[in-house]
N, C-alpha and C positions, 0 to 999 in steps of 0.2 A: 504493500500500500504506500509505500514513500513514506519520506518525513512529514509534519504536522509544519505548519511555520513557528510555531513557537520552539519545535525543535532545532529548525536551523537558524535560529535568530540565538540561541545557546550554543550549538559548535561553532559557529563565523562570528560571537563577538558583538551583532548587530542589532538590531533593536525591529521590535517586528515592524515599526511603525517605517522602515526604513525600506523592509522586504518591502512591504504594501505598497511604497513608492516605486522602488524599483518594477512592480507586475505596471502599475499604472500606466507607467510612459513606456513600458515595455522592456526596459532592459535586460530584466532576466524574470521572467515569468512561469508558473510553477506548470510541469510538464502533465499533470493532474489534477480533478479535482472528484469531491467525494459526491455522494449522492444528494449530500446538504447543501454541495457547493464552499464546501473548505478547502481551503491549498494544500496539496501533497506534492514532496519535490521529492525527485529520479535524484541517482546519482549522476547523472547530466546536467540536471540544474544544479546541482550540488560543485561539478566541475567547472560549469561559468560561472556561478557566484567568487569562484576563488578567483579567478580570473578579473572579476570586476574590483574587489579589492583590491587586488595587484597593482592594477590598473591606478584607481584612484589612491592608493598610499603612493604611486608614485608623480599625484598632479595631475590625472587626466580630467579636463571634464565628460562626466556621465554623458553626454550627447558623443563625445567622441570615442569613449569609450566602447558605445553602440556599434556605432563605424565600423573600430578596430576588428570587436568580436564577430561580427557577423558580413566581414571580406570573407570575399570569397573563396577557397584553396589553401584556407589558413588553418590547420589544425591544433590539439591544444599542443602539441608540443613545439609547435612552433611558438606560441603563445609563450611557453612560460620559457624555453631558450631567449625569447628577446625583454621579458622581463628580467629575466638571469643578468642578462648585455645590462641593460638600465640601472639593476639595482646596483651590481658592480663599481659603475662611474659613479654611479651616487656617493657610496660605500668612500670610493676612493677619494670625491672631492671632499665630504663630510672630514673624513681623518687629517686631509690637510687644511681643512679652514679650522677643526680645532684643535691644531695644532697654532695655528698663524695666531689664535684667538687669546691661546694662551700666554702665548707670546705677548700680544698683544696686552691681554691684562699687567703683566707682570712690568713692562713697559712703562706702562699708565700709572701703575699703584708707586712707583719709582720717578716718575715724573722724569723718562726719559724720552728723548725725542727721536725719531725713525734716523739710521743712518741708512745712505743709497742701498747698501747690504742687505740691510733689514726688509727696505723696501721692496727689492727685487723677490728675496724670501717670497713676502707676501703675494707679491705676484705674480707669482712663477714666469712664468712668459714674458709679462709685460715689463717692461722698465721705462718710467715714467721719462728717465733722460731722453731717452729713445723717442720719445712722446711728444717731448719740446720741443726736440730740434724735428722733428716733422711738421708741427704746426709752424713752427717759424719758417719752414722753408715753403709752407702751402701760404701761409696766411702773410707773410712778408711784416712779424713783430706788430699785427694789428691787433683791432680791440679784444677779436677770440684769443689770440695767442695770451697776450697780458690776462685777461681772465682767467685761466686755465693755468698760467704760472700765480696769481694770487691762489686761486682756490685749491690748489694741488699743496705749494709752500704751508701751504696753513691746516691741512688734511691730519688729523692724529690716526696715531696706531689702529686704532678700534674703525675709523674713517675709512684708511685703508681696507681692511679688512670686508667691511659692508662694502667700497665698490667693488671690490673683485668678485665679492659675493653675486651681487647683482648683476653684474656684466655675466659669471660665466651662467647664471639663471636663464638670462634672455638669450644667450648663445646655445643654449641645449636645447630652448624650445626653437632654435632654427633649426637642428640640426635633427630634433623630431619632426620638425613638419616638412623635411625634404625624406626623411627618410618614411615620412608615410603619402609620399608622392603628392603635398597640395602644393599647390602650382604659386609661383614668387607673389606674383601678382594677384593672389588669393584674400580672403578677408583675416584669414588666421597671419598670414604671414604679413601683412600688412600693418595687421595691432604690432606686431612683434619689433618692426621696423618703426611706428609709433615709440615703443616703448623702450627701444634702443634711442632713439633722437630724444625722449624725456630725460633719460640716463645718463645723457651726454653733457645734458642743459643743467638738470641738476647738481651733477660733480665737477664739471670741468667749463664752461662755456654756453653762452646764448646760443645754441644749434639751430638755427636755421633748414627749412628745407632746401635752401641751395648749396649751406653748408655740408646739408646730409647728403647730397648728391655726390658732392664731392668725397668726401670720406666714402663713402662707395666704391666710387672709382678706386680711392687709392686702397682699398682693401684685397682689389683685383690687382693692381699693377703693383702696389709694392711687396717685393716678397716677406721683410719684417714682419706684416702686418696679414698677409695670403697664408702664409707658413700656417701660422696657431689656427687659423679656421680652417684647413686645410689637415689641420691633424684629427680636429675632433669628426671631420666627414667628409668625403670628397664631393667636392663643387660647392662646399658650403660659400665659400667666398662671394663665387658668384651667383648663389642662390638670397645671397644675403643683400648684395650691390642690388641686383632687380627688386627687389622687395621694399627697398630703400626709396628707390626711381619712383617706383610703382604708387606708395605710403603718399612722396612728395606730389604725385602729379595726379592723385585722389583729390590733396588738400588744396592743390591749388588750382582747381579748375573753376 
């Protein structure tokens, strides 16, 4: 006869009221019902419910999530190999941000200031010098570049730490939505490219959409800057540059 939902709402952790949404909008619906009209779930429903947790402890929204599960040719072990991939880089970034974190407090509580060293530490890849002399050479010592050396200069330990956070956040959801084929120019990849130019405005400079075109370009052509998107997925670069274009010429039409 299957599980009751008050059963599987005590092995998954979840609350019935949760199940009952999930049947609603359809995302995992109970493969049974009784002659009362009660929910009975298979151990099929039982297999995508884990799957939608998966899913969403790892970020997904439940609309996407839907998507995901119900492509077509995609079985579960395909499923839970590439949640395996996912949780892994999570795993990995997680241990080195608190790691940096730590640092970082221990910094703070000493009232000491970032040396370039420290800095680099924290952002693995990036190095803010690196960072300067690119804007001074795009932006020729203008008002972005001066912004971007004030608010960079004045950034503490903890500072650092939250933009790196943030940047590689907005760089894994590019590098999800190419790897789940939506297109640069799409609505998901566009908020992303939104939310990379807020990022920018926020920590470093007044980012413009002509600014953000720009930095586009130079994500594609310079290899400093192609390299690290280029590690974390191939064609991210330029899936990231279109998406940019795309965001800018949404908002300025």
């Amino acid at each position: 006869m299957g599980y009751s939902v008050g059963q599987v709402a005590r092995l998954a952790g979840v609350s019935v009221r949760t199940l009952h949404h999930y049947d609603n909008i359809g995302l995992m619906s109970p493969g049974q019902r009784t002659a009362a009209r009660y929910r009975r779930y298979s151990e099929a429903d039982l297999q995508r419910l884990q799957h939608v947790l998966f899913y969403r402890e790892l970020g997904f929204p439940l609309e996407e999530i839907a998507v995901i599960l119900d492509e077509s040719g995609t079985d579960a072990l395909t499923h839970l190999r590439r949640q395996h991939e996912l949780l892994m880089r999570r795993i990995s970034r997680l241990q080195t941000m608190a790691a940096a974190v730590e640092h970082a407090m221990e910094a703070h509580s000493m009232d000491i200031s970032l040396t370039p060293e420290e800095r680099f530490e924290i952002f693995g890849d990036f190095v803010p010098e690196a960072h300067d002399a690119q804007a001074r050479e795009r932006w020729g010592g203008g008002e972005a570049f001066a912004q971007s050396q004030r608010r960079m200069t004045a950034m503490t330990a903890a500072d650092w730490v939250r933009f790196k956070a943030e940047a590689a956040q907005t760089v894994e959801g590019f590098a999800r939505a190419l790897a789940e084929g939506l297109p640069a120019g799409g609505e998901r990849a566009m908020e992303l490219a939104e939310e990379h130019r807020a990022h920018i405005t926020r920590w470093c400079y007044d980012c413009s959409y002509d600014i953000h075109r720009g930095l586009g370009e130079m994500y594609v052509a310079d290899p400093r800057f192609s390299a690290g998107y280029e590690s974390a997925a191939t064609g991210l670069s330029v899936y990231i540059r279109d998406a940019i274009h795309a965001n800018a010429d949404r908002a300025q039409r």
